[in-house]
Structure formats: structure tokens, C-alpha cells
Backbone as ProteinMPNN parsed JSONL, in Angstrom:
{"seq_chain_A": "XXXXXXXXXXXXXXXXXXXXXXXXXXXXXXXXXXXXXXXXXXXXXXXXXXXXXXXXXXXXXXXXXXXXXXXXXXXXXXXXXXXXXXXXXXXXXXXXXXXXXXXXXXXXXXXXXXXXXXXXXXXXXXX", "coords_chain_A": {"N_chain_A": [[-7.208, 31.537, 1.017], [-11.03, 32.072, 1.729], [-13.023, 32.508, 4.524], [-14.222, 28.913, 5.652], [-17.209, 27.414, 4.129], [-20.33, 26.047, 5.085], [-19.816, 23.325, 6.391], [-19.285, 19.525, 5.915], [-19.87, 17.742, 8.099], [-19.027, 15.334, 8.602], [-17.165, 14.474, 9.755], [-16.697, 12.898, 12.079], [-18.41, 10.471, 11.594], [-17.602, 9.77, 9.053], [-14.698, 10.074, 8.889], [-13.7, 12.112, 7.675], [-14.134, 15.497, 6.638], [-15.858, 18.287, 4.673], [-15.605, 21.594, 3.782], [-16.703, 24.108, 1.808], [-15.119, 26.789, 0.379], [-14.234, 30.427, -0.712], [-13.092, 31.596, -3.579], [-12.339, 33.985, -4.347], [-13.726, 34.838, -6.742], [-12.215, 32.812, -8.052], [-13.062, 30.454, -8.609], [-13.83, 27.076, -7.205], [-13.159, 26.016, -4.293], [-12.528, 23.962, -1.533], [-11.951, 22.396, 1.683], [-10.436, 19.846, 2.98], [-10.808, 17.951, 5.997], [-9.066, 15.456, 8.27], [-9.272, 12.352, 7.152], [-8.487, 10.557, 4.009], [-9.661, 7.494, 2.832], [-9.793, 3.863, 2.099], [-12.554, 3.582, 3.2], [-13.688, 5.91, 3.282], [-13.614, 6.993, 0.586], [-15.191, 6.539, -1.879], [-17.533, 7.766, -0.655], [-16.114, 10.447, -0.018], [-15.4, 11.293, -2.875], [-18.434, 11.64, -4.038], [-19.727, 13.432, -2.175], [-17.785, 15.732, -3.152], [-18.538, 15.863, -5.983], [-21.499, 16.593, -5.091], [-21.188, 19.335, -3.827], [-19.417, 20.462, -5.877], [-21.234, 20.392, -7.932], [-20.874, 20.09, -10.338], [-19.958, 22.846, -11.543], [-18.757, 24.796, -13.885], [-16.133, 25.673, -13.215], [-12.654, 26.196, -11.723], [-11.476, 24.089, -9.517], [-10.327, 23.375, -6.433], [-8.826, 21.404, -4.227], [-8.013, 21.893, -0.981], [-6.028, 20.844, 1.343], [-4.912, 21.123, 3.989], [-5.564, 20.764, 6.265], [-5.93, 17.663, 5.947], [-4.977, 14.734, 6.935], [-4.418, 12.245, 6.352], [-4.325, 9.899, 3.498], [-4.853, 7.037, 1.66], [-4.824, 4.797, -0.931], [-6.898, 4.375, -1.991], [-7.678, 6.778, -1.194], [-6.23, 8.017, -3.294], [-6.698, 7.34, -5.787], [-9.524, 8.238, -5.904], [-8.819, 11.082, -6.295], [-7.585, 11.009, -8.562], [-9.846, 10.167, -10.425], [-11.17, 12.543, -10.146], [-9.42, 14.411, -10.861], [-9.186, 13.501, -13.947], [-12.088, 14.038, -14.598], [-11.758, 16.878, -14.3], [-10.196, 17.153, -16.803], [-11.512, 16.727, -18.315], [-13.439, 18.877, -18.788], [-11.503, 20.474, -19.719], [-10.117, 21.667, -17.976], [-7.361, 21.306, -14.466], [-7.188, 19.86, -11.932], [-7.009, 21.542, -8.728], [-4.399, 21.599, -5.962], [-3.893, 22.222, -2.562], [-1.92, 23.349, 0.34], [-0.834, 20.64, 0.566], [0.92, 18.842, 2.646], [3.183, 16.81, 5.041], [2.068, 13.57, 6.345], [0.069, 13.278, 3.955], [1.498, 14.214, 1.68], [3.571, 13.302, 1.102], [2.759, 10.716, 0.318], [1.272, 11.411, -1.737], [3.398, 12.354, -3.473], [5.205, 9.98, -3.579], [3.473, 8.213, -4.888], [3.441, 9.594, -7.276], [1.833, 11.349, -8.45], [1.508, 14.049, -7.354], [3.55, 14.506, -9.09], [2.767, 14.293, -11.804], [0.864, 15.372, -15.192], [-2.17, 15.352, -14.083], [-2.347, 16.601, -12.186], [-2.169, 19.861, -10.678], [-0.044, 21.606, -8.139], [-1.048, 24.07, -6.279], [-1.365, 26.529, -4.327], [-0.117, 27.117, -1.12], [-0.259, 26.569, 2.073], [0.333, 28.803, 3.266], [-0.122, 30.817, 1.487], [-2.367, 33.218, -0.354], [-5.184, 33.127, -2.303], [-5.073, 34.511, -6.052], [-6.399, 37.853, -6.458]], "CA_chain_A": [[-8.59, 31.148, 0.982], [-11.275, 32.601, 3.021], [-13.459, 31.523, 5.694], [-15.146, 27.902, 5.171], [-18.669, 27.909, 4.749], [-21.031, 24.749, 4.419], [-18.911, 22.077, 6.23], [-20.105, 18.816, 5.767], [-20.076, 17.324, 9.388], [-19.257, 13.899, 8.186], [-15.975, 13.497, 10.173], [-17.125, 11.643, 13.033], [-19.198, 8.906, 11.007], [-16.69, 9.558, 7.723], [-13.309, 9.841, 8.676], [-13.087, 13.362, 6.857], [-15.191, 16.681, 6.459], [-15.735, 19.285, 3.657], [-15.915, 22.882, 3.589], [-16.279, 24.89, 0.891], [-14.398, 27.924, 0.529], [-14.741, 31.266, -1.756], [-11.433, 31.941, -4.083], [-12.522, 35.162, -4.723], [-14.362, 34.287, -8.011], [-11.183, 32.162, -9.342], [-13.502, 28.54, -8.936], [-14.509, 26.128, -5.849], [-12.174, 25.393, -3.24], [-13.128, 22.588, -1.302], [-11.206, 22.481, 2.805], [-10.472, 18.735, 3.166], [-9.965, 17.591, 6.955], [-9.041, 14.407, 8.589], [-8.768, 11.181, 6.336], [-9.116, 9.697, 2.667], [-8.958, 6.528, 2.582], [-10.649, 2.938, 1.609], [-13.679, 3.614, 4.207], [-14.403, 6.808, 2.481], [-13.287, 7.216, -0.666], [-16.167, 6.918, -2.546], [-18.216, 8.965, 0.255], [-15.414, 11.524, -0.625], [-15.758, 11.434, -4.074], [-19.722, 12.005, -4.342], [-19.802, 14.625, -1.515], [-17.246, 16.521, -4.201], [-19.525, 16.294, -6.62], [-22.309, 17.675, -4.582], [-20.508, 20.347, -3.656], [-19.011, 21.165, -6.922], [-22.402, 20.555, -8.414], [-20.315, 20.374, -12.122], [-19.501, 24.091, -12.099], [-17.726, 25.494, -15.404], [-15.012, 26.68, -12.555], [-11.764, 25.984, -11.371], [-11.878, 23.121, -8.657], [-9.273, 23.229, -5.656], [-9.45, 21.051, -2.705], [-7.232, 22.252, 0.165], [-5.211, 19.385, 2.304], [-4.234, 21.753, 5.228], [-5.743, 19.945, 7.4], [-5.804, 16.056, 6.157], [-3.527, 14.345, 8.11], [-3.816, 10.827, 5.902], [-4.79, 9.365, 2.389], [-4.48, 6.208, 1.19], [-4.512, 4.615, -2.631], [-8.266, 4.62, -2.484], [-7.77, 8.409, -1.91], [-5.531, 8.539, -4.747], [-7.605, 6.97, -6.976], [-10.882, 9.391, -5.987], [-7.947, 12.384, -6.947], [-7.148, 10.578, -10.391], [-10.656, 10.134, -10.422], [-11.903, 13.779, -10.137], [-8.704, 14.605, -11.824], [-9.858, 13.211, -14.678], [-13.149, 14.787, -14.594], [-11.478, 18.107, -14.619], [-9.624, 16.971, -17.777], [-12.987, 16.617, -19.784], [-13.833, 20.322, -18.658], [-10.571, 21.333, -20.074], [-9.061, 21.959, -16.484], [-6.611, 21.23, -14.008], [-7.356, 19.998, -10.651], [-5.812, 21.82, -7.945], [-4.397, 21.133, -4.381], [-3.103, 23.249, -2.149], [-2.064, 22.936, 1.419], [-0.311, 19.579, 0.984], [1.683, 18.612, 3.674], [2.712, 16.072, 6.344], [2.087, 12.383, 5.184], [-0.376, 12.902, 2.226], [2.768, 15.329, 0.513], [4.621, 12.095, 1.229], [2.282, 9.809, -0.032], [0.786, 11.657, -3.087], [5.179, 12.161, -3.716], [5.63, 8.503, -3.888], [2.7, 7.959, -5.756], [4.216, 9.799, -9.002], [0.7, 11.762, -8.51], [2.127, 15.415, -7.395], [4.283, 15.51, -10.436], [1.431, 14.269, -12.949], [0.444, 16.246, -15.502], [-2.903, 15.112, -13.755], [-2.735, 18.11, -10.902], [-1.655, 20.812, -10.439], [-0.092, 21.543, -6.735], [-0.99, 24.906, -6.526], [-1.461, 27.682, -3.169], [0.869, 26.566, -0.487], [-1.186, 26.984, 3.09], [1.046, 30.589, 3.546], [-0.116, 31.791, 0.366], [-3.618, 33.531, -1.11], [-5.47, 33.502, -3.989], [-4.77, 35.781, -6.683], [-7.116, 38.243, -6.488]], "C_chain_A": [[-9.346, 31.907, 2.046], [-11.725, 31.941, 4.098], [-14.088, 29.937, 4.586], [-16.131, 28.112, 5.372], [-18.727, 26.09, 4.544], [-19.908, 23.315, 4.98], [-19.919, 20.649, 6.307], [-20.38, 18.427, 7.041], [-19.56, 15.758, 9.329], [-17.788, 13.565, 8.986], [-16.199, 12.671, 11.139], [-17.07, 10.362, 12.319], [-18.128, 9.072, 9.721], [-15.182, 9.365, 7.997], [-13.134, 11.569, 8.321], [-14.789, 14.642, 6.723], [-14.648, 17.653, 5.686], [-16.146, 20.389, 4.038], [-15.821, 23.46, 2.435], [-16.123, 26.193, 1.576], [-14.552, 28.663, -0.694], [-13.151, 31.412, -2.167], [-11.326, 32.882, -4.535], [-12.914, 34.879, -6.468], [-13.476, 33.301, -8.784], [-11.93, 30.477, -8.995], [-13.676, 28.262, -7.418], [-13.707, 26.008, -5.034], [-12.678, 24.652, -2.202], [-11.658, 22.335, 0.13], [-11.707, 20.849, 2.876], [-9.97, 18.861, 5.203], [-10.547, 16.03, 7.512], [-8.869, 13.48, 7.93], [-8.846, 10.883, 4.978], [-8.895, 8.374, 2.655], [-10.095, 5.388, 2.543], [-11.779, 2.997, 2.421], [-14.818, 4.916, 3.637], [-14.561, 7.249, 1.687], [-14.417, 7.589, -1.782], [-17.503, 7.86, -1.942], [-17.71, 10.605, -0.081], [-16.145, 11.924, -1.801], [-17.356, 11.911, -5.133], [-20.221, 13.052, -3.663], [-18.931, 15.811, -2.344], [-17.992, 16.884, -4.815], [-20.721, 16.608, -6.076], [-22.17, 18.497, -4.663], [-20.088, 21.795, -4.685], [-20.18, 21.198, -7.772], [-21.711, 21.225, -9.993], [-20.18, 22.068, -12.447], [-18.507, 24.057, -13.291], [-16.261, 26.177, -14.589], [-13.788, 25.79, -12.239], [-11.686, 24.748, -9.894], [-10.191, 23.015, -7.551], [-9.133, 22.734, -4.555], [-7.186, 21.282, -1.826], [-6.759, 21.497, 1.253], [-4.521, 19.825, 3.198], [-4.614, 21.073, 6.186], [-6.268, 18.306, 7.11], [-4.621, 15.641, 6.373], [-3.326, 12.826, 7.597], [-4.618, 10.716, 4.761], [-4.097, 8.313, 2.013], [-4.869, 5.424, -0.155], [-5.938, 4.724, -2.984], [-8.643, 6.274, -2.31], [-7.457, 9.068, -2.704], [-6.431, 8.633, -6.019], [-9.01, 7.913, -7.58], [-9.905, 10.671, -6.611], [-8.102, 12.103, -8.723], [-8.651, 10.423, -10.66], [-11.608, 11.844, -10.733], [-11.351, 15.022, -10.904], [-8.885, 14.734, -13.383], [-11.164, 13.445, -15.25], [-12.694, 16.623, -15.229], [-11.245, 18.145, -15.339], [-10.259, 17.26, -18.696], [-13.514, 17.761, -19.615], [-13.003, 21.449, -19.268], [-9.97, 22.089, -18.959], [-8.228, 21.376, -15.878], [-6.968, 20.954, -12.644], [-6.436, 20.52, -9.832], [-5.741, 21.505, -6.604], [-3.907, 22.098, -4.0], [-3.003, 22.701, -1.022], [-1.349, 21.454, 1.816], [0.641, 19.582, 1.301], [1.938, 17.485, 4.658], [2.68, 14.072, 5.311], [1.372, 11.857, 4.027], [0.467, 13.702, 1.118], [3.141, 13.959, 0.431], [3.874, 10.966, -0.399], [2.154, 9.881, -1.715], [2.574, 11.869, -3.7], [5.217, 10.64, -4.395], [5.031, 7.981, -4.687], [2.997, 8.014, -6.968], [2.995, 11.337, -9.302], [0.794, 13.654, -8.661], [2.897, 15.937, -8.492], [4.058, 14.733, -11.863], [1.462, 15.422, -13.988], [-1.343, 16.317, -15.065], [-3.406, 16.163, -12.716], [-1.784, 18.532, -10.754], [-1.237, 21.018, -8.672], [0.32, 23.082, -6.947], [-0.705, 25.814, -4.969], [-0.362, 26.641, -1.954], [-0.702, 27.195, 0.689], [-0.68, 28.29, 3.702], [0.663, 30.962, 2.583], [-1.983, 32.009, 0.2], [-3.744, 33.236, -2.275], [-5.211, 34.198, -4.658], [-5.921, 36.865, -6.546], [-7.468, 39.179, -8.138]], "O_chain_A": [[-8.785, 32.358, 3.045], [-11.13, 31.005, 4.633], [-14.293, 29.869, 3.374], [-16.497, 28.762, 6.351], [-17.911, 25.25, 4.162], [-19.362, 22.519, 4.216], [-21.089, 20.692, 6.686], [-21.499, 18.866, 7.305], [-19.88, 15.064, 10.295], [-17.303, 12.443, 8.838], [-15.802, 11.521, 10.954], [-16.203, 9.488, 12.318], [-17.825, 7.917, 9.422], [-14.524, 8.548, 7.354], [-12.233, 12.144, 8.931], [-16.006, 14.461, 6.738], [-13.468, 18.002, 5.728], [-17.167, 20.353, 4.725], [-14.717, 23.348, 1.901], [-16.572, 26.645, 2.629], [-14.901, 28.064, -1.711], [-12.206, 31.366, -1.38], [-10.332, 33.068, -5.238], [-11.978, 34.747, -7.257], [-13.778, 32.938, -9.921], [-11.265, 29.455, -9.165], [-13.656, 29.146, -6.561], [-13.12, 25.253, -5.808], [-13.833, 25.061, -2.091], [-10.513, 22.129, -0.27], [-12.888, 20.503, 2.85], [-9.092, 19.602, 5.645], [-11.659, 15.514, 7.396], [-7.639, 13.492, 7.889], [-10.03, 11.169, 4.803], [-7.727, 8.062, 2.424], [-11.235, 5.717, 2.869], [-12.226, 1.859, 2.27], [-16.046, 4.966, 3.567], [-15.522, 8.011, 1.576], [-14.503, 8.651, -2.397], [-18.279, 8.503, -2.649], [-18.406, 11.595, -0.302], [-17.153, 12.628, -1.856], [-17.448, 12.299, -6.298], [-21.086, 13.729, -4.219], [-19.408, 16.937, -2.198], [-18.432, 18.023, -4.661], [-21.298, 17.174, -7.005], [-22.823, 19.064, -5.54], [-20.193, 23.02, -4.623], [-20.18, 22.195, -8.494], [-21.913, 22.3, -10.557], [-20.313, 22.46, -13.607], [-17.59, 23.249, -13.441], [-15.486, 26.961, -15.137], [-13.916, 24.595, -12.505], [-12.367, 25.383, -9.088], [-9.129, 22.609, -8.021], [-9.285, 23.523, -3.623], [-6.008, 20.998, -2.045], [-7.402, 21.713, 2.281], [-3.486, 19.217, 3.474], [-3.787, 20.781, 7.05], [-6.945, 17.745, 7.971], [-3.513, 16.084, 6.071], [-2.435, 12.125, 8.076], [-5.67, 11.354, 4.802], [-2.869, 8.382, 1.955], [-5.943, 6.004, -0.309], [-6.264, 5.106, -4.108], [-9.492, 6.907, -2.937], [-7.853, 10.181, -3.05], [-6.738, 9.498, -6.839], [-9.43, 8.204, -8.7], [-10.443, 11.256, -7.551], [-8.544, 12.751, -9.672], [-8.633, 10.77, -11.841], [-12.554, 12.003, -11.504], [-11.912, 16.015, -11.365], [-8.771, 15.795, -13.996], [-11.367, 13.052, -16.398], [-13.137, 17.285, -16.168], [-11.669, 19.216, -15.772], [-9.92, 17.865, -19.714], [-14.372, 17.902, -20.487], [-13.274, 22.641, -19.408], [-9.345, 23.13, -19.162], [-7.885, 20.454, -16.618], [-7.094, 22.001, -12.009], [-5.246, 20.224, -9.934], [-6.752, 21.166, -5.989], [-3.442, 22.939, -4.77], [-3.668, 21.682, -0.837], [-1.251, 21.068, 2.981], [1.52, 20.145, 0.648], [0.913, 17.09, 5.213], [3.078, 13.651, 4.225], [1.555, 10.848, 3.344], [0.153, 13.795, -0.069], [2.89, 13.484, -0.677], [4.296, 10.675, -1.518], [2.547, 9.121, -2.6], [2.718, 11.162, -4.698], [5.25, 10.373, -5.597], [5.635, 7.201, -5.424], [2.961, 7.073, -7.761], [3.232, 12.195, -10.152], [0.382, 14.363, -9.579], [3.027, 17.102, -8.867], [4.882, 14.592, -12.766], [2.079, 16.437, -13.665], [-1.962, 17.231, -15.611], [-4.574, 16.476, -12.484], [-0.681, 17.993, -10.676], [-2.081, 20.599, -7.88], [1.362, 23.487, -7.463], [0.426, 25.613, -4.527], [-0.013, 25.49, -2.219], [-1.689, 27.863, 0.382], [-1.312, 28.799, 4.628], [1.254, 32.037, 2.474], [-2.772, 31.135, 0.559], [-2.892, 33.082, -3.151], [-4.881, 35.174, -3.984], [-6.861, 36.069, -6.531], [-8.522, 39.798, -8.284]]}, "name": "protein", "num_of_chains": 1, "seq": "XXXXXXXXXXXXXXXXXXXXXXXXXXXXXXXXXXXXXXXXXXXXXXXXXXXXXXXXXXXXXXXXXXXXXXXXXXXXXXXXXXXXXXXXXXXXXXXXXXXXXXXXXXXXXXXXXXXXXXXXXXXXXXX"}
């Protein structure tokens, strides 16, 4: 991924902050850091859609640096997941690690046909 642009600022007062990121024309990528969970979930989930502002593109949020999610962050995933579905896409993650690998693991969620777990945080985009 490259640099982040546009972060939101919202971790203080949210728990979590967005960046978008360029994927070299392959769709949105979306730098998650700090939390998901029942406090922000739906804060999450509508700052996405800002963000993504319903592009026709590829949608990838990046979990290199969230360090926790909990079932109300799942739910905003299966949630946005599901969105992608009706576009005829694939949500993707990348970057998961640490205890939301764990979590979204246990969940059943990572090996969905619901998302895709795509770029690892050592790897690029395709170009």
C-alpha cells in the first residue's frame, strides 16, 4: 500500500482512525488503527461509507495497525461484507494480525466465503 492520505482523526474521541490509501488503481484501501468495537462500531461503519463513497471498486481495509475488535466489529465486517456482495465483490483485509487474526479465526469469519484475507502487511499490491 502506499502512503495514507485523509486520516480521519477520530482515535482519541473514537477508539480507532481511518486512512485511506491508493492501491495503485486496483480499488479503496482503507488503514484501520486502534479499536473496533461496541463504542464504535457503527461510527466505523458510516465513516467507511464516507470514505468509500459507494465506489464501483475493490474495497480493502488494512488491520496493520488495529490492535482489537470485538463482535460488534465483526458484525460492521459482515455488514460491509455484505454490501460488497450486492456489488458483485469481495471484501478484502489485509494486515491481520495479533488479536483481531485471533478473533476474526474463532469467529469462522476469516475462512467465510464472506472475505477475502488478502495482502499480508510484507506484501504490495499488484501493480
Amino acid at each position: 500500500m502506499s502512503n495514507p492520505q485523509s486520516p480521519s482523526g477520530r482515535e482519541a474521541g473514537n477508539g480507532y482512525s481511518l486512512a485511506q490509501a491508493s492501491l495503485n488503481g486496483h480499488g479503496v484501501a482503507l488503514a484501520i488503527s486502534g479499536e473496533i468495537d461496541i463504542a464504535n462500531a457503527q461510527a466505523f461503519t458510516d465513516e467507511v461509507h464516507a470514505l468509500f463513497n459507494g465506489a464501483n471498486s475493490e474495497l480493502t481495509l488494512d488491520f496493520q495497525n488495529c490492535v482489537f475488535i470485538d463482535s460488534a466489529g465483526i458484525r460492521a465486517l459482515v455488514v460491509l461484507a455484505h454490501e460488497q456482495q450486492a456489488r458483485g465483490r469481495t471484501l478484502k483485509l489485509s494486515g491481520v494480525t495479533g488479536e483481531p487474526e485471533r478473533v476474526l479465526r474463532l469467529s469462522g469469519l476469516l475462512d467465510s466465503d464472506l472475505l477475502e484475507e488478502g495482502l499480508t502487511s510484507n506484501q504490495n499490491p499488484p501493480t
